[in-house]
C-alpha positions as CSV (number, residue, x, y, z in Angstrom):
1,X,-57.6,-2.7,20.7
2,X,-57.0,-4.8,23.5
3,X,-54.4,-5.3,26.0
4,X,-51.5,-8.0,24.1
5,X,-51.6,-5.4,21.2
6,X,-50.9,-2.3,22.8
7,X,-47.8,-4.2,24.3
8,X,-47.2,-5.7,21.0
9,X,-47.1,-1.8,19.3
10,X,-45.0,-0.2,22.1
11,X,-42.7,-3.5,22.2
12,X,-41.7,-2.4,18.2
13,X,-41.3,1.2,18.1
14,X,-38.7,0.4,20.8
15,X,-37.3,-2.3,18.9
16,X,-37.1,0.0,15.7
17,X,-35.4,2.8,17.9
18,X,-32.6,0.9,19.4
19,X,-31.5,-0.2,15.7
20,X,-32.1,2.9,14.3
21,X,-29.4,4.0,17.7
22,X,-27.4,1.6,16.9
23,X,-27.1,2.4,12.9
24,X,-26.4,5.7,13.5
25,X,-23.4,5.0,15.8
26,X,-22.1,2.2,13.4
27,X,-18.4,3.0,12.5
28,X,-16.8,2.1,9.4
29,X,-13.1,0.9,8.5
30,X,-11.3,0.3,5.3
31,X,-11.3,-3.0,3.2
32,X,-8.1,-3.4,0.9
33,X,-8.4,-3.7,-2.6
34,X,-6.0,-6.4,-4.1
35,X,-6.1,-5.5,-7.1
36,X,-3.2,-3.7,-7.1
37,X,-0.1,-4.0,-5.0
38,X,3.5,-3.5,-5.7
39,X,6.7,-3.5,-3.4
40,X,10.0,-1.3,-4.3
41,X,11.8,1.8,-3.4
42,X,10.6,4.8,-3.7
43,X,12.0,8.3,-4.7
44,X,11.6,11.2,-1.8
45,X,10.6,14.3,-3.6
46,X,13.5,17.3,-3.7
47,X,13.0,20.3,-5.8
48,X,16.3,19.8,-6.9
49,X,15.1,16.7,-8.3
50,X,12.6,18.5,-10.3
51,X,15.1,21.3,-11.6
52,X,17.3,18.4,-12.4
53,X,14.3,17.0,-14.5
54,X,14.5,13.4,-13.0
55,X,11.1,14.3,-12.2
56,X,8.4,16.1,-14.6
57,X,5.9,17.9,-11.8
58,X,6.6,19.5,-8.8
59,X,5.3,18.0,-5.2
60,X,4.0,19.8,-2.0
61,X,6.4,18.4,0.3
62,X,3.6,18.8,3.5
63,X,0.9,16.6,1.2
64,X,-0.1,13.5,1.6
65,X,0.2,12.2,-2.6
66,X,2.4,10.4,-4.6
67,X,3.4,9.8,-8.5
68,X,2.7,6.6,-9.4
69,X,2.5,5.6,-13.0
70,X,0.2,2.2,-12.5
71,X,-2.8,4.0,-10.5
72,X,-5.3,7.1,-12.1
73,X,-5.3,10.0,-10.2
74,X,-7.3,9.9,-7.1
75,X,-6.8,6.8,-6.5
76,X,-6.6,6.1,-2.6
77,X,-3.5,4.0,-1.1
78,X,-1.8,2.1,1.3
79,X,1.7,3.4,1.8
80,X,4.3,1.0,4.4
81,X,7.2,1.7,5.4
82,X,8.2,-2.7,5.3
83,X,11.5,-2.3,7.5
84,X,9.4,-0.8,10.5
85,X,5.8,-1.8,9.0
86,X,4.0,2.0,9.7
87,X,1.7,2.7,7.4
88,X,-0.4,5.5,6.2
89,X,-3.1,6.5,3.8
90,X,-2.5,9.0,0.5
91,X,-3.8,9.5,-3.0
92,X,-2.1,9.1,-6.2
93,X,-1.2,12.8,-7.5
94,X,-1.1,14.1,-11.3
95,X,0.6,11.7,-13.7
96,X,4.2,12.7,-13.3
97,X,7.2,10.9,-15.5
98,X,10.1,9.3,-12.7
99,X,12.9,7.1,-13.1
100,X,11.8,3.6,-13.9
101,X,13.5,2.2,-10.9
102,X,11.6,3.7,-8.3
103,X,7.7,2.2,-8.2
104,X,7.0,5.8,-6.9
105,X,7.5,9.6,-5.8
106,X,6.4,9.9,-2.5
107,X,6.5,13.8,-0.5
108,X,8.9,14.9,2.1
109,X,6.1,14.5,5.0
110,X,4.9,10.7,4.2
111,X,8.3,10.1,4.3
112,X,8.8,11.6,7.8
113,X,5.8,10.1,8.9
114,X,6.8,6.7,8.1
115,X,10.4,7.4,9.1
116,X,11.7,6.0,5.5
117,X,15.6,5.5,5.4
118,X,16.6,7.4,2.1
119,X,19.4,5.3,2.1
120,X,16.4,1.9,1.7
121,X,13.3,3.7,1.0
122,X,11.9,0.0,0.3
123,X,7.3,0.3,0.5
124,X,5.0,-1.6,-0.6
125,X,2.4,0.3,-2.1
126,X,-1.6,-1.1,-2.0
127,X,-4.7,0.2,-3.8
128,X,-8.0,0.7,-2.1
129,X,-11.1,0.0,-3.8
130,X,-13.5,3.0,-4.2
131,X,-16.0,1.5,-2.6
132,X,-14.2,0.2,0.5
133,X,-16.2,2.2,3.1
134,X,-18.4,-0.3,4.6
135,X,-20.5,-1.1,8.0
136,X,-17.6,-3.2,9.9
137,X,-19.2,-3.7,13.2
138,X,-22.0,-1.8,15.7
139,X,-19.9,0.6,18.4
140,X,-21.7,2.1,21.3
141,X,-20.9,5.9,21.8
142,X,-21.9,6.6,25.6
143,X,-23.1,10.2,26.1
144,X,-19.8,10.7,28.5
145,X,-17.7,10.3,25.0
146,X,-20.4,12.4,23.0
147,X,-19.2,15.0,25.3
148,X,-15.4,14.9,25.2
149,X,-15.6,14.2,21.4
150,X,-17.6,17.4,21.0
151,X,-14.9,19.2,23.0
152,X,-11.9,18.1,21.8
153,X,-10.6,20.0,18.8
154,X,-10.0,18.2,16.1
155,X,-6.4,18.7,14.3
156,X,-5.9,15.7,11.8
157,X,-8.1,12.1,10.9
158,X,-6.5,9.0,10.6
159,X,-7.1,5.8,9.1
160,X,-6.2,2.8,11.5
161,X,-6.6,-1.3,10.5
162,X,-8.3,-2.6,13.2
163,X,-6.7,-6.4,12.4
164,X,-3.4,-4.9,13.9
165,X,-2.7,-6.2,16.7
166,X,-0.7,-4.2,19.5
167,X,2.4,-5.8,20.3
168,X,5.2,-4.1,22.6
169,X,8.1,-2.5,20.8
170,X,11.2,-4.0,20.3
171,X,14.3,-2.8,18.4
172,X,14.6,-4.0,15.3
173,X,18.2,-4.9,13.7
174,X,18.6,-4.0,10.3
175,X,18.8,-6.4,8.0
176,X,21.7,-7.1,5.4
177,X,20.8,-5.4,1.8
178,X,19.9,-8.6,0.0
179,X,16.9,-8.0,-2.8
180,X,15.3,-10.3,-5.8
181,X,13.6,-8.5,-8.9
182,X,10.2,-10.3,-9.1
183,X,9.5,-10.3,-13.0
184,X,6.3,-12.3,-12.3
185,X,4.4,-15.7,-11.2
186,X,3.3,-18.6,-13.4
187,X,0.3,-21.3,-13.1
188,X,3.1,-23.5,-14.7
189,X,6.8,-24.3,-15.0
190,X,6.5,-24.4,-18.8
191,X,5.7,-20.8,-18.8
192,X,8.3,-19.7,-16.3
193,X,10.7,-21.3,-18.4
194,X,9.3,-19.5,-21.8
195,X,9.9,-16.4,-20.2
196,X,13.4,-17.5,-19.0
197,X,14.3,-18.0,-22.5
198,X,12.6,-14.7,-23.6
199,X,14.7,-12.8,-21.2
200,X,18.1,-14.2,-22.6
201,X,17.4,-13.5,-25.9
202,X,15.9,-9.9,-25.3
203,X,17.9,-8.6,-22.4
204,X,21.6,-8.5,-21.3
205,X,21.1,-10.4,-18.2
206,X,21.8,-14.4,-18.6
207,X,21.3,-15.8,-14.9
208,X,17.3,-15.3,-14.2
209,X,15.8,-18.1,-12.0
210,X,12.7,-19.7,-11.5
211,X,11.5,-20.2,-7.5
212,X,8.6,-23.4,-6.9
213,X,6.4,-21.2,-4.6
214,X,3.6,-23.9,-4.5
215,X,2.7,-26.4,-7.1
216,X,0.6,-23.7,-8.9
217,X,3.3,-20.6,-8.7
218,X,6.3,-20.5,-10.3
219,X,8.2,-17.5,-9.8
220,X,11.3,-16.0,-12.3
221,X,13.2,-13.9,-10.4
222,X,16.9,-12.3,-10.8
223,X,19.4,-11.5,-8.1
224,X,19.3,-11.7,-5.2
225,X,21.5,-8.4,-5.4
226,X,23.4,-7.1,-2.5
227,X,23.7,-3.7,-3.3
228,X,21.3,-0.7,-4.2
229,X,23.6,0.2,-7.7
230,X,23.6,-3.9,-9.2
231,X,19.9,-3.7,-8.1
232,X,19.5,-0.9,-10.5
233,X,21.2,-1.8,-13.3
234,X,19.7,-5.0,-13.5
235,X,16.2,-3.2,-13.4
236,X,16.8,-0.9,-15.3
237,X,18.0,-4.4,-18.1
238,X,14.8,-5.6,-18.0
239,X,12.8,-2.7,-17.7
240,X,13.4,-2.9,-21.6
241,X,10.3,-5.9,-21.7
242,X,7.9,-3.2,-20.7
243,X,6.5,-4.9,-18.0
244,X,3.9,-2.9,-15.8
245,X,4.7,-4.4,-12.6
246,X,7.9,-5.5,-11.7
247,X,8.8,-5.9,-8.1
248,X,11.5,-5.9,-5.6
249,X,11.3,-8.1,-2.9
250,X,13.7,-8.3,0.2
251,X,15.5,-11.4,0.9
């Protein structure tokens, strides 16, 4: 064997450790699955709403699971708080019945932990795909953090999105109580205005609206309501149609 392939040899196995290094220390993050998202208010579990049968099953108030009827059980999500945008991560609980207005039952501590008003518990709720555990980018671990990681005891694991950006924190002022209910988009204006006249003839409400979102989305609507109690009748009106996904959005 001569001399360039002896340099050749050593020259890969040192290749092949520094990527096998570098593999090892790869950290992974979370991709969002679309394929389910839906924005409303949520009911905080009380046991006196269970004894009161608005809700079928009991919740552990320090767990991190919700009720919600549109997602299996197990089924990881994005919970946010969208008047102070904290989020955190849960898992969809037993199938539990709720009132209809509410797009979910959430426990006593992600409500702490997102600091949700009861008064506007308004979150937007977002499935993530099974499979959304992937290789994001390669992170160097230096044996100085080896050591303090090793150390450090380790209480709780978080999730965080690494596209968020820090920004400095400024007080928010809270916003007047002004809400649509999103019955669904359209391709085309001839179908928004099909189900315009289908919620007239089925449903008590006479005044639903059609918003030009682009020149492929046409969204019906009703409201906007400026208060929680017209907001819920009004749902609870076309909650009749049986539709799987209605939203509320803030105006």
């Amino acid at each position: 064997m001569n001399y360039k392939n002896c340099l050749f040899i050593l020259f890969f196995f040192i290749v092949s450790s520094c990527t096998t290094n570098s593999l090892i220390n790869n950290k992974p993050t979370l991709i969002y699955d679309n394929n389910f998202t839906n924005k409303g208010f949520t009911l905080i579990y009380d046991k006196k709403l269970y004894e009161q049968k608005l809700i079928s099953k009991k919740l552990d108030e320090r767990s991190l699971l919700i009720f919600q009827k549109n997602l299996k059980r197990g089924t990881s999500v994005k919970i946010t708080n969208i008047l102070n945008k904290k989020s955190l991560i849960a898992k969809v609980g037993s199938s539990s019945l709720y009132p209809s207005f509410n797009n979910s039952v959430i426990s006593y501590r992600i409500a702490s932990e997102l600091e949700i008003n009861s008064s506007e518990p308004y979150i937007e709720i977002l499935s993530i795909s099974e499979n959304s555990m992937f290789i994001a980018k390669r992170a160097e671990t230096y044996e100085e953090e080896k050591y303090v990681a090793n150390k450090a005891p380790v209480k709780n694991i978080s999730v965080n999105d690494l596209n968020v950006v820090k920004v400095k924190k400024k007080k928010i002022k809270n916003k007047k109580f002004s809400y649509i209910i999103k019955i669904g988009d359209f391709y085309f204006n001839k179908t928004a205005l099909i189900m315009i006249e289908r919620i007239k003839l089925e449903t008590t409400i006479k005044d639903p609206r059609i918003e030009k979102i682009s020149n492929k989305k046409y969204r019906v609507y009703i409201g906007p309501f400026m208060n929680i109690n017209s907001l819920q009748k009004s749902h609870n009106d076309i909650n009749i149609l049986g539709f799987e996904n209605i939203e509320i959005i803030k105006k």
